[in-house]
C-alpha positions as CSV (number, residue, x, y, z in Angstrom):
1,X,7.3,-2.7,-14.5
2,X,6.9,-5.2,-11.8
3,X,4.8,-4.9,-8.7
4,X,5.2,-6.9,-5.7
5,X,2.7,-7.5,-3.0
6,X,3.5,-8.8,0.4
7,X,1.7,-10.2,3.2
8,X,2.2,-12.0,6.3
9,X,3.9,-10.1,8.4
10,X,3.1,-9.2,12.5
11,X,4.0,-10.2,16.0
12,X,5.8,-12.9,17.4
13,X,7.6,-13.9,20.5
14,X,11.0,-15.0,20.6
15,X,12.4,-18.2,19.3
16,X,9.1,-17.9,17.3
17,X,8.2,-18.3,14.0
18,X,6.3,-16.2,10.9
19,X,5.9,-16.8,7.0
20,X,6.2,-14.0,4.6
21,X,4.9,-14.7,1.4
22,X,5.9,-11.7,-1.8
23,X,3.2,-12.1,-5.4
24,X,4.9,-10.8,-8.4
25,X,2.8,-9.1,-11.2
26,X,5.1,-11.1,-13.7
27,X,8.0,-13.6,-14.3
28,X,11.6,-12.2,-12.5
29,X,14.6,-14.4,-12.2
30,X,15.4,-12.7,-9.0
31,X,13.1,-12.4,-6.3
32,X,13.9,-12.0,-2.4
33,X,14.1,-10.1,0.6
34,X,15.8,-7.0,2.2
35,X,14.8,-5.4,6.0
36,X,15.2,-2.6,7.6
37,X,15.1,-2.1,11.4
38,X,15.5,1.6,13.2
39,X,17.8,3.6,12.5
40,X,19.3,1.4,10.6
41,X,20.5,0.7,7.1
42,X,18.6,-1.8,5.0
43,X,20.2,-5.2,4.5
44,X,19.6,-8.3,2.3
45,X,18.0,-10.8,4.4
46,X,17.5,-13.4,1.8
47,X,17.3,-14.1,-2.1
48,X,16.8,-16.7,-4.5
49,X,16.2,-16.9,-8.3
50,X,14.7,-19.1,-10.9
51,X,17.5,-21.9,-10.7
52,X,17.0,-22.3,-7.2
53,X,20.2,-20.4,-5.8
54,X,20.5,-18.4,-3.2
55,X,22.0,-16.0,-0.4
56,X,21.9,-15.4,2.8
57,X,22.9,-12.7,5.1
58,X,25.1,-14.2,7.7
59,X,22.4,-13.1,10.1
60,X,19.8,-15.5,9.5
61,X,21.9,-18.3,8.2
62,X,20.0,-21.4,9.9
63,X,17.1,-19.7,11.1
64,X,15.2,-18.6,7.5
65,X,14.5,-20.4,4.8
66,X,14.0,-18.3,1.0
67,X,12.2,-20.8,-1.6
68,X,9.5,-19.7,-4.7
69,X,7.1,-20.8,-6.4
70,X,7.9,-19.9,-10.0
71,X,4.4,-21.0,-11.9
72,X,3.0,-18.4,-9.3
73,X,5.9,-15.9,-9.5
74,X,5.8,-15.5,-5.7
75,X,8.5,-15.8,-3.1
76,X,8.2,-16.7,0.5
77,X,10.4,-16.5,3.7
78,X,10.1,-19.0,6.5
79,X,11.6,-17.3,9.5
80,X,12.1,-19.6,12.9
81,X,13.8,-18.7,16.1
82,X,13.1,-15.6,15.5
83,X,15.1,-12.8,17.5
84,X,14.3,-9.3,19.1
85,X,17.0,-8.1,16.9
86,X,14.8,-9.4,13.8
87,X,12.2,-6.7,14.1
88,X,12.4,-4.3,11.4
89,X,10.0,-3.6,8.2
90,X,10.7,-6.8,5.6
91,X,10.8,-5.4,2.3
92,X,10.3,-7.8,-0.8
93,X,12.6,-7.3,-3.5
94,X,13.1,-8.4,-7.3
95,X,15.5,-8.2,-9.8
96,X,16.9,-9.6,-13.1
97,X,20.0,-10.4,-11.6
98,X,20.4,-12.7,-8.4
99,X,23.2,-10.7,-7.2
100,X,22.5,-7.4,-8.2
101,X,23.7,-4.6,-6.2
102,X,21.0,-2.1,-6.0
103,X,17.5,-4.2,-6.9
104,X,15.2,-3.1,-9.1
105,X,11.4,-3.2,-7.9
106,X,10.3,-2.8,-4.1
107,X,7.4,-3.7,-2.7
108,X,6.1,-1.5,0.4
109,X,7.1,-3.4,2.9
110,X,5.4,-4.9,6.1
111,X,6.2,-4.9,10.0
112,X,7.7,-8.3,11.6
113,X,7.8,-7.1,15.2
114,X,9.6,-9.8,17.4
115,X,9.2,-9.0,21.3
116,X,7.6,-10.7,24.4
């Protein structure tokens, strides 16, 4: 069982930026994010795995950057020019498999609310 804890998430302005930072209780090779605004589906945002590979939803191609730290088993997301359509609870994910379709562990999420 793996537990994920993240931080960093809150308010920010448009065209702004936030970090988002996800600790791992242990060594995954898949690590990332998923969102999920109102009324809305959730939706990968962005993932990346031991190797260094990714994906990106074609949402935030640009804009957010995935990376890791693997000696800390902890994943971050650098989010710039951020968008009112970007608010939605950020939900860290992990997995054995980079492009799994339904990820394993969840962490509980945390708010990014973009708005002036």
């Amino acid at each position: 069982q793996v537990q994920l804890v993240e931080s960093g998430g809150g308010l920010v302005q448009p065209g702004g930026s936030l970090r988002l930072s996800c600790a791992a209780s242990g060594s995954i090779n898949a690590m990332g994010w998923y969102r999920q605004a109102p009324a809305k589906e959730r939706e990968k945002v962005a993932l990346i795995n031991t190797g260094g590979s990714t994906s990106y939803a074609d949402s935030v191609k640009g804009r957010f950057t995935v990376s890791r730290d693997n000696a800390k088993n902890t994943v971050y997301l650098q989010m710039n020019s951020l968008k009112p359509e970007d608010t939605a609870v950020y939900y860290c994910v992990a997995d054995g498999y980079l492009y799994s379709r339904s990820y394993a562990y969840w962490g509980q999420g945390t708010q990014v609310t973009v708005s002036s």
